[in-house]
C-alpha positions as CSV (number, residue, x, y, z in Angstrom):
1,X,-6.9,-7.5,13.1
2,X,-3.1,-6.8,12.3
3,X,-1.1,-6.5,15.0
4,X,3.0,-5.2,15.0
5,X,4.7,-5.9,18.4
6,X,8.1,-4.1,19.2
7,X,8.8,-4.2,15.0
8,X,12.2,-3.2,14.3
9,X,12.7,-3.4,10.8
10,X,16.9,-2.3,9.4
11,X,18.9,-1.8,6.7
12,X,22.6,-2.7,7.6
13,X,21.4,-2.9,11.3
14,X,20.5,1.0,11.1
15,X,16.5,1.1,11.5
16,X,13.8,2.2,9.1
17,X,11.0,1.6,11.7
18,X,12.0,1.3,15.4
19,X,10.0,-0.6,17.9
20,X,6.4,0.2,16.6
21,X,3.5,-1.2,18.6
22,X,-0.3,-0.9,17.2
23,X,-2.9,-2.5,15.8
24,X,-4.6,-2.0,12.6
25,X,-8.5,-2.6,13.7
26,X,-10.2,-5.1,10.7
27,X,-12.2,-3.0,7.8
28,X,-10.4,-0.1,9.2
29,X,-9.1,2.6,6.3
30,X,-5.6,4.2,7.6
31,X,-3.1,6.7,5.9
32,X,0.3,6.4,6.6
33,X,2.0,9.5,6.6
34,X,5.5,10.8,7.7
35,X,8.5,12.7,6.3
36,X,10.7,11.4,3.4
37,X,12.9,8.5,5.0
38,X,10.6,7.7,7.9
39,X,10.3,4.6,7.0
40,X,6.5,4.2,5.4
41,X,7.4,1.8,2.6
42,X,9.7,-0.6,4.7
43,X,6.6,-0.9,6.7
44,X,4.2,-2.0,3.7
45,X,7.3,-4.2,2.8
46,X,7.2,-6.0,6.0
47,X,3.4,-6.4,6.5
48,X,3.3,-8.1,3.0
49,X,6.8,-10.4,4.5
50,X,9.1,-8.5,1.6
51,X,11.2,-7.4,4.5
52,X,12.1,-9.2,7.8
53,X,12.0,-8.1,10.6
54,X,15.2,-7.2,13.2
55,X,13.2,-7.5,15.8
56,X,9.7,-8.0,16.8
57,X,6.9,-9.3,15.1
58,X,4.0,-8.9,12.6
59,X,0.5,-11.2,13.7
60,X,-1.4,-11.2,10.4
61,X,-4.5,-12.5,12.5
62,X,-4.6,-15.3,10.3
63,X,-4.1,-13.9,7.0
64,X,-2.8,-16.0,4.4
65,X,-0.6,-14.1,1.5
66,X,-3.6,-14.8,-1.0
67,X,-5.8,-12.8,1.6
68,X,-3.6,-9.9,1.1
69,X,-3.1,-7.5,-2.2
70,X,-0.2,-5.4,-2.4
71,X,1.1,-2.6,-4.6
72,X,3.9,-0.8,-4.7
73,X,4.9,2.3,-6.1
74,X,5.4,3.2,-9.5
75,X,9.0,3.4,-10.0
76,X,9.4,-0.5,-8.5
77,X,7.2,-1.6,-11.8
78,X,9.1,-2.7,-15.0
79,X,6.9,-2.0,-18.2
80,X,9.1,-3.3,-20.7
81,X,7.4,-6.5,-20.9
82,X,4.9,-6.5,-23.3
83,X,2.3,-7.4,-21.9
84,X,-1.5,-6.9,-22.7
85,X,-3.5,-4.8,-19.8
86,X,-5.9,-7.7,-19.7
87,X,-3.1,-9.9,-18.6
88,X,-1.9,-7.4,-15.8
89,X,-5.5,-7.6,-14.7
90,X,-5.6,-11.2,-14.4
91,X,-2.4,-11.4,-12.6
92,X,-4.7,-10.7,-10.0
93,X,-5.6,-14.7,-9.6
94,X,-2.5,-15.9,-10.6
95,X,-2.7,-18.3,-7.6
96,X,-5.6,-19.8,-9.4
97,X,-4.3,-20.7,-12.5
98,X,0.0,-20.9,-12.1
99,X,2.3,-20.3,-14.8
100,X,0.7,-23.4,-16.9
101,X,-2.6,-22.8,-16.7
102,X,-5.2,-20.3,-18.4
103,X,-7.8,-18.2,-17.5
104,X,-11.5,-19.4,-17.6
105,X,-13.9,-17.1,-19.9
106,X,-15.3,-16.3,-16.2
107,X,-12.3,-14.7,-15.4
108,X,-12.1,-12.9,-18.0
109,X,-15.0,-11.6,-17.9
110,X,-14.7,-10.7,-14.2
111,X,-11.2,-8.7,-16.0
112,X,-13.3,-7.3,-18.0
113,X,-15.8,-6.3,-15.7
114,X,-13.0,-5.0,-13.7
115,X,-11.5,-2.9,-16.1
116,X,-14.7,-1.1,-17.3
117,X,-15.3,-0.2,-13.2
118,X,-12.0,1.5,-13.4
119,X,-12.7,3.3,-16.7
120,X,-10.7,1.4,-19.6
121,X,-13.4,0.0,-21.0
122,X,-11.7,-1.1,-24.4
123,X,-7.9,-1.2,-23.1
124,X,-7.9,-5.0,-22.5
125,X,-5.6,-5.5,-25.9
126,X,-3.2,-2.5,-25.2
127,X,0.1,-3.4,-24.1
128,X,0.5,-1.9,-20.8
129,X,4.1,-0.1,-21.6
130,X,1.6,2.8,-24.0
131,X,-0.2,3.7,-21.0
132,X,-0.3,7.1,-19.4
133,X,0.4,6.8,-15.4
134,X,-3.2,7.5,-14.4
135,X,-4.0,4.8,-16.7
136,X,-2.0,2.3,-15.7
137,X,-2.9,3.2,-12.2
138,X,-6.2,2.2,-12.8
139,X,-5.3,-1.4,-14.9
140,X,-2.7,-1.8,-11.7
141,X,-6.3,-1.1,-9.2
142,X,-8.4,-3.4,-11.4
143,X,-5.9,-6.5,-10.7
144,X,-6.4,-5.5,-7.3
145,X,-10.3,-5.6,-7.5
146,X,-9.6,-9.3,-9.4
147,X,-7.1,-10.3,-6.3
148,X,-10.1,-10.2,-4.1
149,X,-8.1,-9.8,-0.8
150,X,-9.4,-8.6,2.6
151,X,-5.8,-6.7,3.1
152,X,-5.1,-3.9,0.8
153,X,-1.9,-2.2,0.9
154,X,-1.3,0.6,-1.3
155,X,2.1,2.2,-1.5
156,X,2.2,6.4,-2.9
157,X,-1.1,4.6,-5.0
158,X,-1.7,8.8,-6.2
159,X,1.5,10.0,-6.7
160,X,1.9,12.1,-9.8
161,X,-1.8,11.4,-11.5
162,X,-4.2,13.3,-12.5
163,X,-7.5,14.8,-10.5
164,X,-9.7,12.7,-11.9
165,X,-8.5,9.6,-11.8
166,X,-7.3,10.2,-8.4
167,X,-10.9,11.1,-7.5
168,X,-12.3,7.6,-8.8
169,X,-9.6,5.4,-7.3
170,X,-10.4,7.0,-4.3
171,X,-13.9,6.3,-4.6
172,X,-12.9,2.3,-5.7
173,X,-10.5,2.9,-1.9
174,X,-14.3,3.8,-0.2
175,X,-16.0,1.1,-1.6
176,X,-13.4,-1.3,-0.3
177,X,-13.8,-0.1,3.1
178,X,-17.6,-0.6,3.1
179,X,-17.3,-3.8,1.9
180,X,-15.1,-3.8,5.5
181,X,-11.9,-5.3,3.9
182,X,-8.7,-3.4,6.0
183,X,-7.2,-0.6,3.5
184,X,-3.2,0.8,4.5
185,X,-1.9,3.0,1.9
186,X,1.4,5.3,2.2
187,X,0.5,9.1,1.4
188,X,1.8,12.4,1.2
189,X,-1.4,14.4,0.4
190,X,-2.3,15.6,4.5
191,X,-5.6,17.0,3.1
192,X,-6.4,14.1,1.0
193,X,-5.8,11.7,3.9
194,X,-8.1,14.0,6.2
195,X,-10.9,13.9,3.6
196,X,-11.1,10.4,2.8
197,X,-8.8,8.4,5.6
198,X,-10.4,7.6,9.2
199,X,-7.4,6.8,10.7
200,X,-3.2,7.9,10.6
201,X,0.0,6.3,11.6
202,X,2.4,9.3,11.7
203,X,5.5,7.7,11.2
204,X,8.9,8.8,11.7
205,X,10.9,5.6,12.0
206,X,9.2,5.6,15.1
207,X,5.2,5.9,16.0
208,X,5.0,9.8,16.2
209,X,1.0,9.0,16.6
210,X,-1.4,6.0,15.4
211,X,-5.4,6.6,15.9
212,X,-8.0,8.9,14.5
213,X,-7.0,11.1,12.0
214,X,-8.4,14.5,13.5
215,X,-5.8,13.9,16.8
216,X,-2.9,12.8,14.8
217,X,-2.2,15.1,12.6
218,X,-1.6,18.3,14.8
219,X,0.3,20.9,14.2
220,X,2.4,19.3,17.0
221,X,2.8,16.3,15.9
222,X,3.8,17.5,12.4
223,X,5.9,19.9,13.9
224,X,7.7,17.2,15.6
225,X,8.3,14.8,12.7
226,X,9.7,17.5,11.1
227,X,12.0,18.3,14.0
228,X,12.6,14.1,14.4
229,X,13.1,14.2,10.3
230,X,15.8,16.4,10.5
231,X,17.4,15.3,13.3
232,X,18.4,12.0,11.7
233,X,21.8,11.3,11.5
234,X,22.4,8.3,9.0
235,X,25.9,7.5,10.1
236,X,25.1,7.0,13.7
237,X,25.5,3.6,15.5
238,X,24.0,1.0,14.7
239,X,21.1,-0.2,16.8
240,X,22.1,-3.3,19.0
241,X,18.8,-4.6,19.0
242,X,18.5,-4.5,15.2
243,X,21.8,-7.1,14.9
Protein backbone atom coordinates (compact mmCIF):
# COMPACT_ATOMS: atom_id res chain seq x y z
CA UNK A 1 0.00 0.00 0.00
CA UNK A 2 1.15 3.60 -0.84
CA UNK A 3 -0.09 6.06 1.23
CA UNK A 4 0.23 10.29 0.69
CA UNK A 5 -0.83 12.14 3.94
CA UNK A 6 -1.54 15.99 3.73
CA UNK A 7 1.20 16.09 0.40
CA UNK A 8 1.87 19.44 -0.48
CA UNK A 9 4.25 19.40 -3.15
CA UNK A 10 5.50 23.48 -4.70
CA UNK A 11 7.36 25.13 -7.00
CA UNK A 12 8.67 28.56 -5.52
CA UNK A 13 6.28 27.89 -2.49
CA UNK A 14 3.20 28.08 -5.06
CA UNK A 15 1.65 24.38 -5.04
CA UNK A 16 1.43 21.76 -7.78
CA UNK A 17 -0.55 19.26 -5.48
CA UNK A 18 -2.22 20.70 -2.36
CA UNK A 19 -2.79 18.61 0.66
CA UNK A 20 -3.71 15.25 -1.04
CA UNK A 21 -4.76 12.37 1.23
CA UNK A 22 -5.38 8.68 -0.32
CA UNK A 23 -4.10 5.55 -0.58
CA UNK A 24 -3.15 3.59 -3.61
CA UNK A 25 -4.51 -0.07 -2.56
CA UNK A 26 -1.39 -2.90 -3.53
CA UNK A 27 -1.89 -4.52 -7.25
CA UNK A 28 -4.29 -1.82 -7.76
CA UNK A 29 -4.25 -0.23 -11.66
CA UNK A 30 -5.16 3.68 -11.29
CA UNK A 31 -5.24 6.47 -14.03
CA UNK A 32 -4.40 9.77 -13.06
CA UNK A 33 -6.24 12.22 -14.84
CA UNK A 34 -6.75 16.11 -14.63
CA UNK A 35 -6.46 19.29 -16.64
CA UNK A 36 -3.16 20.56 -18.05
CA UNK A 37 -1.21 22.07 -14.90
CA UNK A 38 -2.97 20.14 -12.29
CA UNK A 39 -0.19 18.77 -11.13
CA UNK A 40 -0.14 14.85 -12.39
CA UNK A 41 3.57 14.68 -13.08
CA UNK A 42 4.81 16.45 -9.88
CA UNK A 43 2.93 13.76 -8.24
CA UNK A 44 4.76 10.77 -10.16
CA UNK A 45 7.91 12.97 -9.36
CA UNK A 46 7.31 12.82 -5.71
CA UNK A 47 6.18 9.11 -5.34
CA UNK A 48 9.51 8.11 -7.03
CA UNK A 49 11.45 10.92 -4.33
CA UNK A 50 12.41 13.22 -7.61
CA UNK A 51 10.49 16.00 -5.88
CA UNK A 52 10.24 16.79 -2.10
CA UNK A 53 7.66 17.39 -0.57
CA UNK A 54 6.51 21.06 1.17
CA UNK A 55 4.57 19.42 3.34
CA UNK A 56 3.27 16.11 4.26
CA UNK A 57 4.40 12.81 3.48
CA UNK A 58 4.70 9.88 1.10
CA UNK A 59 4.72 6.01 3.15
CA UNK A 60 6.02 3.78 0.36
CA UNK A 61 4.76 0.75 2.67
CA UNK A 62 8.23 -0.41 2.61
CA UNK A 63 9.24 -0.02 -0.88
CA UNK A 64 12.70 0.29 -1.61
CA UNK A 65 13.71 2.43 -4.92
CA UNK A 66 14.74 -0.90 -6.70
CA UNK A 67 11.03 -2.08 -5.95
CA UNK A 68 9.81 0.71 -7.91
CA UNK A 69 10.20 1.42 -12.00
CA UNK A 70 9.52 4.76 -13.22
CA UNK A 71 9.17 6.48 -16.57
CA UNK A 72 8.77 9.58 -17.57
CA UNK A 73 7.53 11.25 -20.48
CA UNK A 74 8.97 11.46 -23.74
CA UNK A 75 10.26 14.85 -24.04
CA UNK A 76 12.45 14.37 -20.44
CA UNK A 77 14.48 11.55 -22.54
CA UNK A 78 17.81 12.59 -24.38
CA UNK A 79 18.49 10.20 -27.48
CA UNK A 80 21.63 11.62 -28.56
CA UNK A 81 23.57 9.08 -26.84
CA UNK A 82 24.21 6.33 -28.97
CA UNK A 83 23.33 3.77 -27.44
CA UNK A 84 22.21 0.26 -28.54
CA UNK A 85 18.35 -0.62 -27.67
CA UNK A 86 19.69 -3.69 -25.96
CA UNK A 87 21.56 -1.53 -23.62
CA UNK A 88 18.47 0.70 -22.78
CA UNK A 89 16.81 -2.57 -22.03
CA UNK A 90 19.36 -3.66 -19.63
CA UNK A 91 19.42 -0.46 -17.87
CA UNK A 92 16.62 -2.09 -16.36
CA UNK A 93 19.12 -3.94 -13.74
CA UNK A 94 21.57 -1.49 -13.63
CA UNK A 95 21.49 -1.96 -9.78
CA UNK A 96 22.80 -5.41 -10.49
CA UNK A 97 25.69 -4.85 -12.36
CA UNK A 98 26.94 -0.74 -11.68
CA UNK A 99 28.77 1.26 -13.99
CA UNK A 100 31.87 -1.44 -13.92
CA UNK A 101 30.33 -4.39 -14.33
CA UNK A 102 28.66 -6.39 -17.32
CA UNK A 103 25.70 -8.13 -18.07
CA UNK A 104 25.52 -12.02 -17.58
CA UNK A 105 24.45 -13.93 -21.00
CA UNK A 106 21.26 -14.59 -18.57
CA UNK A 107 20.51 -11.14 -18.70
CA UNK A 108 20.73 -10.84 -21.83
CA UNK A 109 18.80 -13.25 -22.66
CA UNK A 110 16.02 -12.20 -20.26
CA UNK A 111 16.66 -8.55 -22.69
CA UNK A 112 16.12 -10.42 -25.31
CA UNK A 113 13.33 -12.16 -24.21
CA UNK A 114 11.96 -8.92 -23.24
CA UNK A 115 12.31 -7.21 -26.31
CA UNK A 116 10.62 -9.94 -28.53
CA UNK A 117 7.41 -9.71 -25.88
CA UNK A 118 7.30 -6.13 -26.85
CA UNK A 119 7.66 -6.77 -30.59
CA UNK A 120 11.36 -5.78 -31.65
CA UNK A 121 12.42 -8.90 -32.05
CA UNK A 122 15.74 -8.08 -34.01
CA UNK A 123 16.21 -4.33 -32.70
CA UNK A 124 18.71 -5.31 -29.95
CA UNK A 125 21.81 -3.72 -32.26
CA UNK A 126 19.89 -0.54 -33.34
CA UNK A 127 20.89 2.52 -31.76
CA UNK A 128 17.95 3.86 -29.97
CA UNK A 129 18.20 7.66 -31.49
CA UNK A 130 16.72 5.72 -35.27
CA UNK A 131 13.68 4.70 -33.58
CA UNK A 132 10.23 5.77 -34.29
CA UNK A 133 8.27 6.93 -30.90
CA UNK A 134 6.03 3.77 -30.76
CA UNK A 135 9.20 1.98 -30.93
CA UNK A 136 11.05 3.36 -28.53
CA UNK A 137 8.05 3.24 -26.36
CA UNK A 138 8.13 -0.33 -26.44
CA UNK A 139 12.32 -0.72 -25.87
CA UNK A 140 11.54 2.06 -22.96
CA UNK A 141 8.43 -0.81 -21.59
CA UNK A 142 10.87 -3.79 -22.06
CA UNK A 143 13.57 -2.18 -19.53
CA UNK A 144 10.63 -1.84 -17.46
CA UNK A 145 9.63 -5.66 -17.71
CA UNK A 146 13.73 -6.22 -17.02
CA UNK A 147 13.39 -3.71 -13.80
CA UNK A 148 11.14 -6.25 -12.32
CA UNK A 149 9.50 -3.76 -9.77
CA UNK A 150 6.25 -4.23 -7.89
CA UNK A 151 5.61 -0.18 -8.34
CA UNK A 152 5.12 0.95 -11.88
CA UNK A 153 4.73 4.45 -12.58
CA UNK A 154 4.05 5.50 -16.05
CA UNK A 155 4.05 9.12 -16.93
CA UNK A 156 1.74 10.27 -20.62
CA UNK A 157 3.35 6.25 -21.36
CA UNK A 158 0.70 6.73 -24.88
CA UNK A 159 1.06 10.03 -25.82
CA UNK A 160 1.49 10.53 -29.52
CA UNK A 161 1.79 6.65 -30.67
CA UNK A 162 0.27 4.77 -32.81
CA UNK A 163 -3.01 2.32 -32.24
CA UNK A 164 -1.32 -0.54 -32.23
CA UNK A 165 1.31 -0.26 -30.18
CA UNK A 166 -0.79 1.48 -27.79
CA UNK A 167 -3.04 -1.58 -27.81
CA UNK A 168 -0.16 -4.01 -26.83
CA UNK A 169 1.45 -1.87 -24.16
CA UNK A 170 -1.68 -1.75 -22.81
CA UNK A 171 -2.05 -5.31 -22.84
CA UNK A 172 1.84 -5.63 -21.19
CA UNK A 173 -0.08 -2.71 -18.42
CA UNK A 174 -2.92 -5.81 -17.77
CA UNK A 175 -0.58 -8.35 -17.37
CA UNK A 176 1.21 -6.40 -14.77
CA UNK A 177 -1.77 -5.96 -12.85
CA UNK A 178 -2.57 -9.69 -12.78
CA UNK A 179 0.59 -10.42 -11.75
CA UNK A 180 -0.81 -7.84 -8.73
CA UNK A 181 2.20 -5.44 -8.96
CA UNK A 182 0.57 -1.57 -8.20
CA UNK A 183 0.38 0.21 -11.79
CA UNK A 184 -0.04 4.62 -11.63
CA UNK A 185 0.22 6.05 -14.95
CA UNK A 186 -0.67 9.87 -15.94
CA UNK A 187 -3.28 9.95 -18.90
CA UNK A 188 -5.30 12.14 -20.96
CA UNK A 189 -7.22 9.52 -22.94
CA UNK A 190 -10.87 9.55 -20.50
CA UNK A 191 -12.10 6.59 -22.63
CA UNK A 192 -8.91 4.77 -22.62
CA UNK A 193 -8.65 5.08 -18.82
CA UNK A 194 -12.44 3.80 -18.55
CA UNK A 195 -11.71 0.75 -20.64
CA UNK A 196 -8.71 -0.53 -19.21
CA UNK A 197 -8.06 1.52 -15.63
CA UNK A 198 -10.14 0.31 -12.39
CA UNK A 199 -9.45 3.15 -10.54
CA UNK A 200 -8.93 7.42 -11.02
CA UNK A 201 -7.39 10.15 -9.06
CA UNK A 202 -9.00 13.25 -10.66
CA UNK A 203 -6.47 15.71 -9.97
CA UNK A 204 -6.57 19.33 -10.04
CA UNK A 205 -3.71 20.40 -7.75
CA UNK A 206 -6.11 19.15 -5.35
CA UNK A 207 -8.04 15.59 -4.96
CA UNK A 208 -11.13 16.47 -7.22
CA UNK A 209 -12.05 12.52 -6.63
CA UNK A 210 -9.79 9.26 -5.95
CA UNK A 211 -11.80 5.68 -6.15
CA UNK A 212 -13.49 3.63 -8.77
CA UNK A 213 -13.30 4.85 -12.06
CA UNK A 214 -17.18 4.73 -13.01
CA UNK A 215 -17.84 7.46 -9.81
CA UNK A 216 -14.97 9.66 -10.56
CA UNK A 217 -15.22 10.60 -13.67
CA UNK A 218 -18.71 12.36 -13.79
CA UNK A 219 -19.77 14.81 -15.73
CA UNK A 220 -19.55 16.77 -12.49
CA UNK A 221 -16.49 16.17 -11.52
CA UNK A 222 -15.08 16.93 -14.95
CA UNK A 223 -17.08 19.83 -15.04
CA UNK A 224 -15.52 21.09 -12.00
CA UNK A 225 -11.86 20.54 -12.87
CA UNK A 226 -12.48 22.39 -15.66
CA UNK A 227 -14.12 25.27 -13.70
CA UNK A 228 -11.01 24.71 -10.77
CA UNK A 229 -8.50 24.57 -14.04
CA UNK A 230 -9.47 27.83 -15.08
CA UNK A 231 -9.83 29.40 -12.10
CA UNK A 232 -6.09 29.23 -11.32
CA UNK A 233 -4.39 32.25 -10.91
CA UNK A 234 -0.44 31.57 -11.06
CA UNK A 235 0.52 34.93 -9.48
CA UNK A 236 -1.49 34.48 -6.37
CA UNK A 237 0.16 34.14 -2.82
CA UNK A 238 2.15 31.96 -2.07
CA UNK A 239 0.92 29.16 0.17
CA UNK A 240 2.24 29.50 3.88
CA UNK A 241 2.21 25.98 4.44
CA UNK A 242 4.25 25.23 1.36
CA UNK A 243 7.42 27.54 2.90
Amino acid sequence: MLRVSNLTVAYDRHPAVHHLDGVFASGSLTAIVGPNGAGKSTLLKTLVGLKRPASGSVDLGGLKSRDIAYLPQAAELDLHFPIAVADVVLMGRWSAFGAFGGASRVMRDRAARALEAVGLNGFAERVVGTLSVGQLQRALFARLMLQDASLILLDEPFSAIDAKTTADLLDLVRRWHDEKRTVIAVLHDLPQVRAHFPSTLLLARECLGWGATPDVLTPANLDRARSVAEAWDESAEVCAKAA
